[in-house]
C-alpha positions as CSV (number, residue, x, y, z in Angstrom):
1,X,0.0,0.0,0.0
2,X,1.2,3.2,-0.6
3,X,1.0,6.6,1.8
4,X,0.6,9.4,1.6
5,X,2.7,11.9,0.9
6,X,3.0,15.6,1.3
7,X,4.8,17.7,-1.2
8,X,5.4,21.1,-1.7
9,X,6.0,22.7,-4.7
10,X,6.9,26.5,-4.2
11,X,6.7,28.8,-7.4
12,X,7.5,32.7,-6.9
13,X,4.8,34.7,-9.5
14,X,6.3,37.8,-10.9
15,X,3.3,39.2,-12.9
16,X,1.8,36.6,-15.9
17,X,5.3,34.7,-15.5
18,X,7.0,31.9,-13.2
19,X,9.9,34.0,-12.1
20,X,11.1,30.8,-10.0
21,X,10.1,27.7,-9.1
22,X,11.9,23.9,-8.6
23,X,12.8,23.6,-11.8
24,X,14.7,26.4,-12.1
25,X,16.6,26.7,-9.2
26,X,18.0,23.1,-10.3
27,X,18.4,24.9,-14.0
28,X,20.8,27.5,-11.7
29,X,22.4,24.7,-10.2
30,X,23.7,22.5,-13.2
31,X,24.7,26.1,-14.6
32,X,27.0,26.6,-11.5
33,X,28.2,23.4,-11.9
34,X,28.8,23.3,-15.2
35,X,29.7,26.6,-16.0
36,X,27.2,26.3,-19.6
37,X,23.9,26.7,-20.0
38,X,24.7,24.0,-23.3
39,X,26.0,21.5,-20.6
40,X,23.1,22.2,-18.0
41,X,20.7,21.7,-20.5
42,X,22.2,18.6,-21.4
43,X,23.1,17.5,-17.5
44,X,18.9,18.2,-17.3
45,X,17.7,16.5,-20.5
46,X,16.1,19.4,-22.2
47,X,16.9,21.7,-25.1
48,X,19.5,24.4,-25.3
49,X,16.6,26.6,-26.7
50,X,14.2,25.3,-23.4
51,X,16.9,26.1,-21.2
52,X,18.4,29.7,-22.5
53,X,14.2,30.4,-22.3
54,X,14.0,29.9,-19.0
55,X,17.8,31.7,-18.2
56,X,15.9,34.7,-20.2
57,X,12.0,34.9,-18.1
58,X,14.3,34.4,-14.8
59,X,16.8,37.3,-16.0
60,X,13.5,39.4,-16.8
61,X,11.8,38.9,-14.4
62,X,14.8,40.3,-11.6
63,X,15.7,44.0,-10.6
64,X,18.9,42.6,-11.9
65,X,20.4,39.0,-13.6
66,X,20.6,36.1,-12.2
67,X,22.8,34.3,-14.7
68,X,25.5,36.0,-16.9
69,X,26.9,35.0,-20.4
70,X,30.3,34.9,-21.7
71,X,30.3,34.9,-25.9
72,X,32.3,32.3,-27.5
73,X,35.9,32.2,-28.6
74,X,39.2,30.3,-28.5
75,X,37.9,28.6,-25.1
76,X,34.0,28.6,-26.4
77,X,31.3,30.3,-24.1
78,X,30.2,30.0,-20.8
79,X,28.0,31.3,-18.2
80,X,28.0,32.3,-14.4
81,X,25.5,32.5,-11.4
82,X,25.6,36.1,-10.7
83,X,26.1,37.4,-6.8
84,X,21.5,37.8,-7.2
85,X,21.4,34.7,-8.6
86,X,23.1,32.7,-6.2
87,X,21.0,34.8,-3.4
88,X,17.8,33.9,-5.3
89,X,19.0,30.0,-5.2
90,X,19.9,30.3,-1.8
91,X,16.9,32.0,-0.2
92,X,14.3,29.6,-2.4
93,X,15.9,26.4,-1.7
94,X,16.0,27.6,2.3
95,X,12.5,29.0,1.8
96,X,11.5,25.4,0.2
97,X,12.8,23.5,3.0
98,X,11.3,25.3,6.0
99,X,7.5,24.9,3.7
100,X,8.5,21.1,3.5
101,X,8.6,21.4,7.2
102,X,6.3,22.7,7.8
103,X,3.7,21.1,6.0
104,X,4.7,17.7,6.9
105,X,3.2,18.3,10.6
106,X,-0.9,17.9,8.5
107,X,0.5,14.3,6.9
108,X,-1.9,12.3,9.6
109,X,-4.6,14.7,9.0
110,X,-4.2,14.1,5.3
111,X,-3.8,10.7,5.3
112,X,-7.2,10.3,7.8
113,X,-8.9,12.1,4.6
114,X,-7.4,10.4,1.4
115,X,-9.0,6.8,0.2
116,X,-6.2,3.9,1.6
């Protein structure tokens, strides 16, 4: 049999747009770890084209970048987490955690209301 399970899924709304959410805060991590938005995309199993669209709605939707692009050359390109987009990373993933939390204290009273 399987329980029930809580989980939150935490999306920050910036007008009509997802300015944040899981998916992108794990986009921002393959980036740092990477160091491409190519290789995170790839790391992620989606598009180049999926991936630099999401780098551009989070980048828009911010009072200032949250990744930053070098342009090709000898060494190819690259991209950075910038000091906003590391603090954007850092205060969802915390902010995620304390909802998770939180919420699991109502997993009995779930469970009591969900068919077994």
């Amino acid at each position: 049999m399987h329980l029930a399970e809580i989980a939150v899924r935490l999306r920050l709304l910036h007008h009509d747009k997802i300015a944040f959410g899981p998916g992108k805060a794990d986009l921002l991590e393959a980036i740092a770890q990477t160091g491409s938005i190519s290789q995170a995309a790839k790391q992620m199993g989606m598009s180049y084209r999926r991936a630099w669209q999401l780098v551009d709605t989070m980048n828009g939707c911010f009072a200032a970048p949250l990744v930053e692009t070098q342009t090709g050359g000898n060494q190819g390109g690259g991209a950075v987490l910038t000091q906003n987009g590391l603090q954007v990373l850092a205060l969802f993933r915390k902010m995620e955690q304390e909802l998770l939390e939180q919420s699991t204290s109502y997993q009995q009273q779930w469970k009591a209301l969900l068919k077994p």
